[in-house]
Backbone bond lengths (Angstrom), bond angles and torsions (degrees), N, CA, C in turn:
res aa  C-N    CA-C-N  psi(-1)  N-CA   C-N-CA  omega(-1)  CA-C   N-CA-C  phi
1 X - - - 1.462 - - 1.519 112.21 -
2 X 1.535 117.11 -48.64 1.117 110.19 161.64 1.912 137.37 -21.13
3 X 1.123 111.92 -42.63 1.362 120.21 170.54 1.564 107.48 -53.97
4 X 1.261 110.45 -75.54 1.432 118.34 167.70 0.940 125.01 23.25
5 X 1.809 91.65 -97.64 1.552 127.32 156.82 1.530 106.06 -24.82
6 X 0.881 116.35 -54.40 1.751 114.82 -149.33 1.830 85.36 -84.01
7 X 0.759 133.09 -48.31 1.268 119.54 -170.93 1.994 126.82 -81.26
8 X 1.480 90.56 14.66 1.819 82.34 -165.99 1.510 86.30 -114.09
9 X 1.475 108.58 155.39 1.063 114.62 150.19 1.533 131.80 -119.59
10 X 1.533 139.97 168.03 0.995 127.84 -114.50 2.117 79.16 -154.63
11 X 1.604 98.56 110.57 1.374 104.72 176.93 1.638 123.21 -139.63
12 X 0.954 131.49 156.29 1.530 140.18 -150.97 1.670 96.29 -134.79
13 X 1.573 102.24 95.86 1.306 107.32 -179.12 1.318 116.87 -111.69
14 X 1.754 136.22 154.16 1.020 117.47 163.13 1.439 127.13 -111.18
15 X 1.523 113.59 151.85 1.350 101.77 -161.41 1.836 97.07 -163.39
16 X 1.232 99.96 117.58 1.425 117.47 165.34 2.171 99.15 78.05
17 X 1.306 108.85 17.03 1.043 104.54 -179.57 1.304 135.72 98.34
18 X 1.715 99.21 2.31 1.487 118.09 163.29 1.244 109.53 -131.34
19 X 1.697 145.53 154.74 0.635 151.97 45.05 1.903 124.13 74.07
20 X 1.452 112.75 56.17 1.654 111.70 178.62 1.634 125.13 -112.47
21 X 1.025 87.16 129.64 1.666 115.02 170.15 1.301 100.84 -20.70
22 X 1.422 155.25 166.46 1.487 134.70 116.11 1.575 113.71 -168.01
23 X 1.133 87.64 138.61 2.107 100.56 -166.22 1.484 94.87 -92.67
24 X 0.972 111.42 141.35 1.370 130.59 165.12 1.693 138.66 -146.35
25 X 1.024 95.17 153.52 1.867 91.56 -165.14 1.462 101.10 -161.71
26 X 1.466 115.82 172.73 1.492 126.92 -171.40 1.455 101.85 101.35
27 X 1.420 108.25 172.94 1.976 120.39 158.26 1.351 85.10 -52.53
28 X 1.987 84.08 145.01 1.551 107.51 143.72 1.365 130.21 -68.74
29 X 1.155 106.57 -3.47 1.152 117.12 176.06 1.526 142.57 -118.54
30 X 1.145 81.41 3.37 1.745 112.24 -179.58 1.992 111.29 -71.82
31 X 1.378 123.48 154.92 1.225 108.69 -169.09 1.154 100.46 -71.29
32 X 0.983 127.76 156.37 2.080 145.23 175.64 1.625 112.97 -75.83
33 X 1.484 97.45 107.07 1.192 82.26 167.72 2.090 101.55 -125.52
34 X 1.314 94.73 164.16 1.879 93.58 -165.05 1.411 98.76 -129.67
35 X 1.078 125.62 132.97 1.476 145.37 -150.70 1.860 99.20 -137.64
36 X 1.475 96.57 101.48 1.557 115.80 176.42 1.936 107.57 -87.14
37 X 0.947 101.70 103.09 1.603 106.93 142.63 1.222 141.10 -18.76
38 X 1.560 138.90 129.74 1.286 109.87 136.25 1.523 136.76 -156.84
39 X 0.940 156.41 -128.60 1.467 151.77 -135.38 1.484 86.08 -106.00
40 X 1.484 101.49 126.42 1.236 148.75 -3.42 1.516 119.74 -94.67
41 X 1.604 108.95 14.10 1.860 113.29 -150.57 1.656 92.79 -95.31
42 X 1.311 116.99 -145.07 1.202 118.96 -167.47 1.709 91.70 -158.96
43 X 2.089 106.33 -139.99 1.269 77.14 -166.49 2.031 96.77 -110.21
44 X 1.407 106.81 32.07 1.338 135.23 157.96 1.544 122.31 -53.48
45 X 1.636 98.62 -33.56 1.175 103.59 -158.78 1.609 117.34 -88.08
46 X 1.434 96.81 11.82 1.751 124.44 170.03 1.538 121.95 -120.67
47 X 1.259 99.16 33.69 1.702 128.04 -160.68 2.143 88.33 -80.78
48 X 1.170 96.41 -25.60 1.555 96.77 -178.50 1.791 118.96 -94.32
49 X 0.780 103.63 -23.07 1.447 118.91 172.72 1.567 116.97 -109.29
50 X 1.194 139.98 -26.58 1.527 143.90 159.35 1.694 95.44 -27.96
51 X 1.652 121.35 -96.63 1.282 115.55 171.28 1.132 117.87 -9.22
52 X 1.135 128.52 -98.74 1.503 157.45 160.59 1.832 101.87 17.88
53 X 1.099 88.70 -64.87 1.803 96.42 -171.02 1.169 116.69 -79.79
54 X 1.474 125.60 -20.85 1.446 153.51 -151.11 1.760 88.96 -81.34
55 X 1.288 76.98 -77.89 1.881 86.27 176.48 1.080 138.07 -40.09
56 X 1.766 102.13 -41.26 1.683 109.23 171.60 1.811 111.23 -72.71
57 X 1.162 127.94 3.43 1.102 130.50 -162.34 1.438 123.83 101.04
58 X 0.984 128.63 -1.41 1.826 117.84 -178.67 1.416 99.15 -75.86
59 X 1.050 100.38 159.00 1.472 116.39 171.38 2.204 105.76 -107.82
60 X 1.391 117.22 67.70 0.939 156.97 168.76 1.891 113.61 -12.27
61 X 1.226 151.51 105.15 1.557 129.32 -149.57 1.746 75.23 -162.32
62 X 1.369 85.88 106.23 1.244 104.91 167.55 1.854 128.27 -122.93
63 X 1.834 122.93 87.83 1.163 101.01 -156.53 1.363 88.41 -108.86
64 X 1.700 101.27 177.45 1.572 146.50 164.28 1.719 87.97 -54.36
65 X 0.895 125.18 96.51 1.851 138.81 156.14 2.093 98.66 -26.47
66 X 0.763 145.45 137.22 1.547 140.27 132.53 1.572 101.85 -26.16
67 X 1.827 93.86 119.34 1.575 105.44 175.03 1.786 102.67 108.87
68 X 1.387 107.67 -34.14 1.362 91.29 -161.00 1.760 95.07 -103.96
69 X 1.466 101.27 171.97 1.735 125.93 156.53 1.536 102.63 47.95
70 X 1.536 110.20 -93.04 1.591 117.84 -162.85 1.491 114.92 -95.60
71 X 1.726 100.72 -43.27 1.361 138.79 -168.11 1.635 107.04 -44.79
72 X 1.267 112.13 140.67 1.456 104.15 163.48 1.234 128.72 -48.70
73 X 1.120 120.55 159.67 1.806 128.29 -159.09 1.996 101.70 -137.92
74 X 1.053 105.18 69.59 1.381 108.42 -166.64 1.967 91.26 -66.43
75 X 1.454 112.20 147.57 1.655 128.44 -171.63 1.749 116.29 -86.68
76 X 1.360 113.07 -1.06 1.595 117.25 -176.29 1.733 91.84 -101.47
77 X 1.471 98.04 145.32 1.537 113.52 155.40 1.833 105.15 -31.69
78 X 1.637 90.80 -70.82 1.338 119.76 -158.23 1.476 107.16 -55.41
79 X 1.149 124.74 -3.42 1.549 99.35 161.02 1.542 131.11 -125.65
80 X 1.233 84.74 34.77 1.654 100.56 140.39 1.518 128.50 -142.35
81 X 1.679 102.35 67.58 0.984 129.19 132.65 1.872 120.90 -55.92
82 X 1.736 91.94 150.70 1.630 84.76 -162.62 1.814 99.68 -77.74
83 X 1.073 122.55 -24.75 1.344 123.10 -177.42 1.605 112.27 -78.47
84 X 1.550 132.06 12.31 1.122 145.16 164.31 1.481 94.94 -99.50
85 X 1.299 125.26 -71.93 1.370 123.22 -176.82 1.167 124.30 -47.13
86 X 2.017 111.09 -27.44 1.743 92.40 166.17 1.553 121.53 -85.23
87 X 1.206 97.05 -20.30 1.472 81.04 159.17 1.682 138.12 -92.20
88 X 1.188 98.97 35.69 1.419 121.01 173.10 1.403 94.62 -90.60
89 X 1.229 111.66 -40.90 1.735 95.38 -174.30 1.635 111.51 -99.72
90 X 1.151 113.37 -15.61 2.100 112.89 155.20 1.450 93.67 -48.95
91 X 1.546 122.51 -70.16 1.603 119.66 -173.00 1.378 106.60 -45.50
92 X 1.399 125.64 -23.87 1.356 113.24 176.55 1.700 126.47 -66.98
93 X 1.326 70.83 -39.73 1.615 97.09 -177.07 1.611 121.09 -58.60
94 X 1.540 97.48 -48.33 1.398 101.60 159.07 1.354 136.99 -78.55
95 X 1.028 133.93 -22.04 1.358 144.11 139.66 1.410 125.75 -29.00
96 X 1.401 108.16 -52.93 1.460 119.41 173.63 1.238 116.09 -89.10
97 X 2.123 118.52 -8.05 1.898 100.79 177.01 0.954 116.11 85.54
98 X 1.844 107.23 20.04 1.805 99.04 172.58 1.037 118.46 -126.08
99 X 1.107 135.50 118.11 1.644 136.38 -148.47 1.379 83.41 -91.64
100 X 1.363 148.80 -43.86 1.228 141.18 -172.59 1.924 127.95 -123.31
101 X 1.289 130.10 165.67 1.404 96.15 -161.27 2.145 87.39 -165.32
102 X 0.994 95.50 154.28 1.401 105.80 152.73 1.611 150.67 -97.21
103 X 1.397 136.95 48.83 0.951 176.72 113.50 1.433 102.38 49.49
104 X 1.756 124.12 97.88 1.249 106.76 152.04 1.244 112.28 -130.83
105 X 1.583 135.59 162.17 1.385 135.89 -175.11 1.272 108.21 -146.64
106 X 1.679 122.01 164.13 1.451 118.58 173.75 1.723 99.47 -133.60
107 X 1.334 115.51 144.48 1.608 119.29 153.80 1.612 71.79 77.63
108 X 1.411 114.45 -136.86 1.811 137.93 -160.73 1.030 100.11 -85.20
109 X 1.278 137.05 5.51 1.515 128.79 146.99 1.639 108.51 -107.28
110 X 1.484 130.85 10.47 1.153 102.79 155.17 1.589 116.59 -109.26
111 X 1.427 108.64 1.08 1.683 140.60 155.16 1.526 81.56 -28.96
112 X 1.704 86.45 -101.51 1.794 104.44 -176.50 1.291 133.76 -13.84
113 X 1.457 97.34 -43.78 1.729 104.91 -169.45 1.481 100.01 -91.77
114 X 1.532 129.83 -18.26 1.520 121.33 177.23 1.790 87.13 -74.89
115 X 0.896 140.00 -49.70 1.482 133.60 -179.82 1.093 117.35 -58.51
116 X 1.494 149.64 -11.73 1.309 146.35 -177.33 1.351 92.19 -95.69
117 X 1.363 118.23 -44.32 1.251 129.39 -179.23 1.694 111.10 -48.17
118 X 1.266 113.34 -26.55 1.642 112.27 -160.18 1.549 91.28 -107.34
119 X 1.571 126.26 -39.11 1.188 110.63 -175.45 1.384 119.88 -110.46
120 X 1.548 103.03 -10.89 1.668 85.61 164.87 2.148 102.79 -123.72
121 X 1.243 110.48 61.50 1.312 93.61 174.46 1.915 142.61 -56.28
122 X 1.527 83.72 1.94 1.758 83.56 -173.03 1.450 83.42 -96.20
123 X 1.142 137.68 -3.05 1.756 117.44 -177.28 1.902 107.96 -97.45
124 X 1.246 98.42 16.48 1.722 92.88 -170.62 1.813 102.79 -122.73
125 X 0.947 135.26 117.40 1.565 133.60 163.11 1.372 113.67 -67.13
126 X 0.972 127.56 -40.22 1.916 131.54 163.65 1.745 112.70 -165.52
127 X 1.070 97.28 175.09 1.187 109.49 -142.71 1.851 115.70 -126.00
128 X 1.022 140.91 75.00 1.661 140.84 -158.77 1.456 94.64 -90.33
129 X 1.009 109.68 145.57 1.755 138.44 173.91 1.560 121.87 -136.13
130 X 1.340 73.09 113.22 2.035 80.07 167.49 1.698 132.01 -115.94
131 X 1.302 107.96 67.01 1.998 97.12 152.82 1.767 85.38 88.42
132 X 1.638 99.98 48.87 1.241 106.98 178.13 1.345 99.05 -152.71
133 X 1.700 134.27 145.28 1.398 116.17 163.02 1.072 118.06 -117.75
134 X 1.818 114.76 173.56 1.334 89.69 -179.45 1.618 124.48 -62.61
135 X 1.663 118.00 159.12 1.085 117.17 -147.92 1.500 114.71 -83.21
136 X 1.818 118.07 -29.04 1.039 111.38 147.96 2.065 150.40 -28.92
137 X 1.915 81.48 -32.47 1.718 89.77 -179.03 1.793 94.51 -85.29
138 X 1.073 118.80 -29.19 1.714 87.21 -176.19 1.362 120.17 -93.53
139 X 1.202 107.09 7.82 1.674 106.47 170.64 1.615 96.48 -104.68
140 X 1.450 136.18 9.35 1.092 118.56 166.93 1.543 105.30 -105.98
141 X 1.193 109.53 -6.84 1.558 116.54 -179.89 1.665 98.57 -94.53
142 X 0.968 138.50 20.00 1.397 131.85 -160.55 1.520 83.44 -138.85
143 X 1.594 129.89 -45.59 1.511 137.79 172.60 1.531 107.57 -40.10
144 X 1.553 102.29 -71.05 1.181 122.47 -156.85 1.721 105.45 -59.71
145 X 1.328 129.08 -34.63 1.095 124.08 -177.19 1.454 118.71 117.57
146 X 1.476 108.06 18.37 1.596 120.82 -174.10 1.547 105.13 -69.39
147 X 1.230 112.08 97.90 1.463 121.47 -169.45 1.480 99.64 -75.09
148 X 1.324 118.90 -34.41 1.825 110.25 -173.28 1.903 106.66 -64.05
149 X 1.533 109.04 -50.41 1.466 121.36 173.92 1.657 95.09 -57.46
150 X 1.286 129.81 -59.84 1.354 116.57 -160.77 1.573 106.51 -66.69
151 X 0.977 137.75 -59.54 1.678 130.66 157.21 1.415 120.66 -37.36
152 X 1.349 125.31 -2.61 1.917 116.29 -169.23 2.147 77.51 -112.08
153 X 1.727 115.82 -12.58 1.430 88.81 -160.98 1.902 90.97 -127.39
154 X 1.384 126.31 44.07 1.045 142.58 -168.61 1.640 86.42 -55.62
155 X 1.327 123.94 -47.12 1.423 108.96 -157.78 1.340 137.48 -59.46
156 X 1.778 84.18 -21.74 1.750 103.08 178.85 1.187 124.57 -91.97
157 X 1.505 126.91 9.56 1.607 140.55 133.31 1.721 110.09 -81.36
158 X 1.220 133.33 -31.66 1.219 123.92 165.57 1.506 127.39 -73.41
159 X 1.551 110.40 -4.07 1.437 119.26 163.39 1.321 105.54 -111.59
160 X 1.453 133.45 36.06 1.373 107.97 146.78 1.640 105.40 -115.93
161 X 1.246 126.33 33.80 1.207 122.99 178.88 1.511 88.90 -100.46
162 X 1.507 122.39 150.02 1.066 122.01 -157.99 1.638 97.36 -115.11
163 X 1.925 95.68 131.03 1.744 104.80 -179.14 0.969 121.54 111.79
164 X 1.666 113.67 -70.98 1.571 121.20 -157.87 1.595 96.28 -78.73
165 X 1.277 124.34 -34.07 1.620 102.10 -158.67 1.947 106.25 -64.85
166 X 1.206 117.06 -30.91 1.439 135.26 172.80 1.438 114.35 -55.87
167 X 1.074 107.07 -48.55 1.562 116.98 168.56 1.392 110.48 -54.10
168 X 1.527 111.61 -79.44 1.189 115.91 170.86 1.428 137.47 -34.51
169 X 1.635 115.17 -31.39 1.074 117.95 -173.30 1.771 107.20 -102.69
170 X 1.775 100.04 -15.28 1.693 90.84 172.48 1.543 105.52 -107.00
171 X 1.329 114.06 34.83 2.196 108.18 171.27 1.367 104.16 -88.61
172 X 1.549 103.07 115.00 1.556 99.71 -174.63 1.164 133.04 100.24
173 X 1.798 94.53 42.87 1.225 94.09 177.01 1.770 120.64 73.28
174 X 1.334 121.77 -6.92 1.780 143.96 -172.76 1.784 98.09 78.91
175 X 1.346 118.60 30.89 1.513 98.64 164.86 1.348 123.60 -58.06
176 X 1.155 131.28 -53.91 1.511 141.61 158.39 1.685 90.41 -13.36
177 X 1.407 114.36 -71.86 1.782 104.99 -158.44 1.389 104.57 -68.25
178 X 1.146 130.02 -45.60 1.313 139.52 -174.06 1.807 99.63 -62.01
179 X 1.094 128.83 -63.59 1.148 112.32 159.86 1.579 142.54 -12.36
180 X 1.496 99.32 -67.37 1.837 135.69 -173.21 2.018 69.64 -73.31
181 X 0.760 147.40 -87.43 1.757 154.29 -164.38 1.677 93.80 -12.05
182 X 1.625 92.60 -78.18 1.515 104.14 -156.63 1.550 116.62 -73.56
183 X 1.597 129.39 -11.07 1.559 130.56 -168.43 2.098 81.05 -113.40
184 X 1.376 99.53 20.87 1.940 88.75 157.49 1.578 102.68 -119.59
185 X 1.152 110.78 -23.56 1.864 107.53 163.50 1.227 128.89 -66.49
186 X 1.744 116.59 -147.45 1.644 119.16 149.57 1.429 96.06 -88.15
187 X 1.292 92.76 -151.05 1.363 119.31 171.76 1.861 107.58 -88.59
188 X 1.209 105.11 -45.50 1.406 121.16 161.69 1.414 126.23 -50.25
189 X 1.186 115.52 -22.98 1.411 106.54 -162.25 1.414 122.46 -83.91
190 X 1.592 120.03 -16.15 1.026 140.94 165.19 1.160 131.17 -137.46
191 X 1.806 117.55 114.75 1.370 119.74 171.67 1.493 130.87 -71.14
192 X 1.305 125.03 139.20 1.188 143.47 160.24 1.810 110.72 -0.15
193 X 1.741 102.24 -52.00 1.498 121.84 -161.16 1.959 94.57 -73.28
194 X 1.590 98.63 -56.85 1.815 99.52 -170.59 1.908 92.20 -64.96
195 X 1.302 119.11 -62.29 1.333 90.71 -158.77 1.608 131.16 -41.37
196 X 1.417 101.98 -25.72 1.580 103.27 174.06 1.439 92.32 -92.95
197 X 0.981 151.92 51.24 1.815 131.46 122.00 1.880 82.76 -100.74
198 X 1.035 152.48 -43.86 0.986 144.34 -168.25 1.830 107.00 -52.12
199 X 1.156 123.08 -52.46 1.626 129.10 168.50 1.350 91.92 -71.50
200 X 1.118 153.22 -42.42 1.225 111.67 -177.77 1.773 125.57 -72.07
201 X 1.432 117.56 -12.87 1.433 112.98 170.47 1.204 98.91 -91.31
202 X 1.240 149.12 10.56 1.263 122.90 -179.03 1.995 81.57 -123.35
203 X 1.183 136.96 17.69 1.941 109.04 159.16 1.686 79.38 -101.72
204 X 1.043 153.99 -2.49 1.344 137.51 160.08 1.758 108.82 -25.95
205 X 1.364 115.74 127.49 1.590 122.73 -157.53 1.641 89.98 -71.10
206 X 1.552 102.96 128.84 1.209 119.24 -165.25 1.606 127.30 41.11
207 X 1.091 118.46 39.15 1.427 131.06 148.72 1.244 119.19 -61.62
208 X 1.471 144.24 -62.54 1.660 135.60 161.99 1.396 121.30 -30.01
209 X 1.680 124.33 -61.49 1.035 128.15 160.87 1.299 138.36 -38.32
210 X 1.286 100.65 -47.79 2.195 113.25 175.12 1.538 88.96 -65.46
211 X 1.132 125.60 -69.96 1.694 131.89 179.01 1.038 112.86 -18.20
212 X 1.555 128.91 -74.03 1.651 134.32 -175.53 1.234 118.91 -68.50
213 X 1.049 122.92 -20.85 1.439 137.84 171.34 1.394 123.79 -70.20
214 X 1.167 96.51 -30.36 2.270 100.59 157.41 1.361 90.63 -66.83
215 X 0.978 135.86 -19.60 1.728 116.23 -161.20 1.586 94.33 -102.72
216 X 1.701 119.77 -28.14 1.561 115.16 172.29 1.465 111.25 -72.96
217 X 1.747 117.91 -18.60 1.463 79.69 -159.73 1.626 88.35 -95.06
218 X 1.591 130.62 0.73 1.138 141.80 -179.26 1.583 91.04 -51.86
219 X 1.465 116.25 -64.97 1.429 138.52 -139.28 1.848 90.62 -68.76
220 X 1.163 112.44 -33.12 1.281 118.07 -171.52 1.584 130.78 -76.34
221 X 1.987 93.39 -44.45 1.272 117.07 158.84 1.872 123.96 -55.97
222 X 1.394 106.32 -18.38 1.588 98.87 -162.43 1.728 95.41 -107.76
223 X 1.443 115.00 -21.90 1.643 122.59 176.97 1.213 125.15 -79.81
224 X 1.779 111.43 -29.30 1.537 137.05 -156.74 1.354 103.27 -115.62
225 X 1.705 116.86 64.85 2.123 103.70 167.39 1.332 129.94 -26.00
226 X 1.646 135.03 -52.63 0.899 123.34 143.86 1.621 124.46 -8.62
227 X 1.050 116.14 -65.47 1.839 112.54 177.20 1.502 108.80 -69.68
228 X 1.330 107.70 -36.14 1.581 90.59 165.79 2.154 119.39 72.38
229 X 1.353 101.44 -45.94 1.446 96.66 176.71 1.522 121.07 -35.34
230 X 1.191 99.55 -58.13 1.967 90.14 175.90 1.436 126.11 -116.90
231 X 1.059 96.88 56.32 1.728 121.62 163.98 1.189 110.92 -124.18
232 X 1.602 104.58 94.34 1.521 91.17 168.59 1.357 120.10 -118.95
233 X 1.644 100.02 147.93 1.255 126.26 -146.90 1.824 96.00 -96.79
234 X 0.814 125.90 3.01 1.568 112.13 -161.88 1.818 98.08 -160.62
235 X 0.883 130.14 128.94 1.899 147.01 150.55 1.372 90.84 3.98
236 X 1.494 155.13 128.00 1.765 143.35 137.13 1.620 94.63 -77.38
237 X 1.384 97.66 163.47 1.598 112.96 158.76 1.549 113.51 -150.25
238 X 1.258 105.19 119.42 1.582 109.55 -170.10 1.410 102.83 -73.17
239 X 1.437 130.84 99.08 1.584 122.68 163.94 1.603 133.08 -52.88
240 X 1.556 97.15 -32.70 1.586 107.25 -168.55 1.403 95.42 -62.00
241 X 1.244 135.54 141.51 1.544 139.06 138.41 1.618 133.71 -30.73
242 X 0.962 114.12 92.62 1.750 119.05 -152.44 1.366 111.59 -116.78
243 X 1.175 126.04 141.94 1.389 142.96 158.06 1.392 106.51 -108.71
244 X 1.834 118.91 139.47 0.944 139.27 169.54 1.639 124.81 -127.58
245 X 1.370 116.14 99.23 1.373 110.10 167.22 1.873 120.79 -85.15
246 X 1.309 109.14 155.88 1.050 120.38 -175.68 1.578 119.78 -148.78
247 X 1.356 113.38 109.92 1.707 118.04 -173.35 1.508 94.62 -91.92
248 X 1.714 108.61 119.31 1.313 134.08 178.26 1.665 118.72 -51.73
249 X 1.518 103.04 -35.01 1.667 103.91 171.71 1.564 121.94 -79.77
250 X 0.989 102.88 33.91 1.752 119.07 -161.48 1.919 81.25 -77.07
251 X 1.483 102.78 121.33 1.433 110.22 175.11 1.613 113.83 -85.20
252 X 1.323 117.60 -3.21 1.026 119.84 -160.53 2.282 112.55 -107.70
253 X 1.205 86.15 -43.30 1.412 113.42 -157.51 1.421 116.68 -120.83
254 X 1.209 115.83 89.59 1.509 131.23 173.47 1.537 121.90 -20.25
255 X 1.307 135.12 126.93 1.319 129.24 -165.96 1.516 105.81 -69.07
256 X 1.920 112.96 -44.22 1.405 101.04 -156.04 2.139 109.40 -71.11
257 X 1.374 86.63 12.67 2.530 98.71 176.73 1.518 78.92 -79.14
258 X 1.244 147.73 -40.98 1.240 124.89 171.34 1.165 116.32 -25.38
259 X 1.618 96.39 -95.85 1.482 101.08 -164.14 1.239 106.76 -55.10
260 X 1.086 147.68 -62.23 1.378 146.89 -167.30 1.924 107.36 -37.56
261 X 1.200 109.68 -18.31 1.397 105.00 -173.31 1.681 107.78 -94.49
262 X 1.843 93.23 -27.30 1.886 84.61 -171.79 1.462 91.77 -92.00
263 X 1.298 136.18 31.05 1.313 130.63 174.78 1.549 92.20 -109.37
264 X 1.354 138.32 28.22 1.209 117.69 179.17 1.712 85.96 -124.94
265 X 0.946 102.70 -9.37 1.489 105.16 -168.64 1.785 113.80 -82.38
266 X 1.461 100.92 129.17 1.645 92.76 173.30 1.432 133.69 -58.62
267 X 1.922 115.63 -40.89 0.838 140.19 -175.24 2.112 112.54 -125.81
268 X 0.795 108.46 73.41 1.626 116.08 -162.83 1.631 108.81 -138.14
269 X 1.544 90.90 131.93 1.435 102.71 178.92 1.713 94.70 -113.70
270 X 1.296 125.37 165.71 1.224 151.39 166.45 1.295 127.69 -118.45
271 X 1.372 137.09 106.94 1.416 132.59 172.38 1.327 125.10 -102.76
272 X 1.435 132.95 122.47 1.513 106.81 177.91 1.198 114.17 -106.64
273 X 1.347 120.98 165.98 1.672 124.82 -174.78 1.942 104.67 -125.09
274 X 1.880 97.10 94.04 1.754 76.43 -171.79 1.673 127.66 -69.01
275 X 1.187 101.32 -2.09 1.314 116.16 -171.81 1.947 117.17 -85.45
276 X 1.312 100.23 -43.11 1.054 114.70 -165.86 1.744 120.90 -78.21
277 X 0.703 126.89 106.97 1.710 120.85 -176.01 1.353 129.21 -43.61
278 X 1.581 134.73 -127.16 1.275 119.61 -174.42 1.933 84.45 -114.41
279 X 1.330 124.45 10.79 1.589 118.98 179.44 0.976 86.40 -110.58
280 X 1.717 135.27 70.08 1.526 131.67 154.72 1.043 111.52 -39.03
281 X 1.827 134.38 -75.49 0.748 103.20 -160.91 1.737 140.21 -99.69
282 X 1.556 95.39 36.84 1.251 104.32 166.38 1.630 118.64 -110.48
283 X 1.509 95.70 -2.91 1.507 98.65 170.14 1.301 122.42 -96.91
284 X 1.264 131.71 -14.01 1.510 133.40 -178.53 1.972 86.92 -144.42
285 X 1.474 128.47 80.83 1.074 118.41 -174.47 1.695 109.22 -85.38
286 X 1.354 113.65 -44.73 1.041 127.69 -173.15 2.184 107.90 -49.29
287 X 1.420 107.61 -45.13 1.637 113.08 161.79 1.635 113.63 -56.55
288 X 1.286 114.43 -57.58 1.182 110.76 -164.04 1.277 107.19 -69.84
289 X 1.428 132.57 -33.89 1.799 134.35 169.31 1.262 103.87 -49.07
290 X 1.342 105.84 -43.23 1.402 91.16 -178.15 1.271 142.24 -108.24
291 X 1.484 117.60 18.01 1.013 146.96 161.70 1.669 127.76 -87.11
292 X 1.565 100.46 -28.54 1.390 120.54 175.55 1.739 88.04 -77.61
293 X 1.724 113.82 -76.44 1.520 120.30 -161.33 1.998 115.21 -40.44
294 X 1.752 100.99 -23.49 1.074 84.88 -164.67 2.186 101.59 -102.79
295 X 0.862 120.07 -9.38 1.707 151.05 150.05 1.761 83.44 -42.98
296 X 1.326 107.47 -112.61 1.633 102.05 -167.25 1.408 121.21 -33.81
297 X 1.094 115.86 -36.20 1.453 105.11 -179.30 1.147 126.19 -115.57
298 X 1.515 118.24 29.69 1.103 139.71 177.19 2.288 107.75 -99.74
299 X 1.362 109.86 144.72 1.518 87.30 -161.47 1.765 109.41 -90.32
């Protein structure tokens, strides 16, 4: 890990009106690729793949999401909406001078990135997915009455009650979260050493709150027509060229939102990992590096 460290650097960009964290490493000159985060990690939680890409040439941009670690923590529900957050990373885009980019995310950063994907597709060259679907199918599986999906995702009705789940999950230092973290992996999937950098971005002053609140303004967007974000009214078709992995022990997220998601896709492959849980790529890292490295730079 040490290397890591020594090779990233550490920048404060603005974009869409906040204020983000974001590590970066590789040539400056290498193609861009931007690596989204998500609930509960930060931008740590690509601590296995950062290297990885660095080396092969990407020029590597890995930030703190809005809400999390360093990143601004804006105080309304409403702006973290998912169509604010993708354009958190257009603002990225422009900030950094890249009219075009390579895009991968996991959990609420691969949310995000199926949404940049839908509304800004000329700014993305391809597209990686991790053990996330598109976001439309699980708020229509949550509509419809899918009691197996609605019991595997209990948490995201227990985070729109406002307060206690934050409390609860930061008494103690965030053992509660770190807990709920580690009995969704193996036993392997997280050491002793990362989970405490993991509590330490989340006692960041109001870090819990910005956090659950992607999941309120989610909760709000899929109940409330007016918001409209995840109701969709019409067929999508993902144009960008996409790869999607998916670890089968995913406690959270039903396997068959897989397929159903790379079926929206024009150009989309699907991989599954039966072994690996919903922390693909910290559970089989060595596949997914190289499945991602050879995807981007493959023509």
């Amino acid at each position: 890990m040490a290397a890591l460290y020594e090779n990233l650097t550490h920048q404060y960009l603005k974009s869409n009106g906040v204020t983000l964290h974001t590590v970066v490493a590789g040539p400056e000159d290498g193609p861009p690729v931007i690596l989204l985060h998500g609930f509960p990690e930060f931008w740590y939680g690509w601590r296995r793949q950062i290297p990885y890409l660095a080396e092969r040439g990407f020029r590597v941009i890995a930030p703190d999401q809005r809400g999390y670690n360093l990143s601004d923590k804006p105080k309304a529900i409403s702006a973290y909406r998912i169509s604010e957050l993708a354009r958190d990373v257009v603002g990225l885009l422009d900030t950094l001078g890249y009219e075009r980019v390579y895009l991968v995310g996991h959990d609420w950063g691969a949310a995000v990135a199926w949404w940049v994907a839908t509304l800004f597709p000329d700014r993305l060259h391809k597209l990686a997915i991790l053990n996330v679907p598109y976001p439309t199918l699980a708020a229509k599986a949550y509509q419809a009455g899918d009691w197996r999906q609605i019991l595997k995702s209990w948490y995201i009705f227990f985070f729109q009650i406002p307060r206690l789940p934050e409390t609860l999950l930061g008494f103690n230092h965030a053992r509660g979260l770190e807990q709920a973290m580690s009995r969704s992996g193996k036993s392997t999937t997280f050491t002793p050493e990362e989970l405490a950098a993991y509590r330490q971005a989340w006692s960041q002053p109001g870090a819990l709150t910005a956090m659950i609140n992607w999941y309120r303004a989610a909760g709000r967007s899929a109940t409330q027509p007016k918001h409209g974000e995840l109701v969709s009214r019409a067929p999508v078709r993902i144009t960008t060229p996409t790869l999607m992995l998916w670890g089968e022990q995913d406690i959270a997220l039903e396997k068959s939102l897989a397929q159903q998601s790379i079926d929206l896709c024009d150009n989309g492959r699907l991989v599954f990992f039966p072994d690996a849980t919903h922390w693909v790529q910290h559970d089989e890292t060595a596949e997914v590096n190289r499945l991602i490295g050879e995807f981007l730079a493959g023509e």
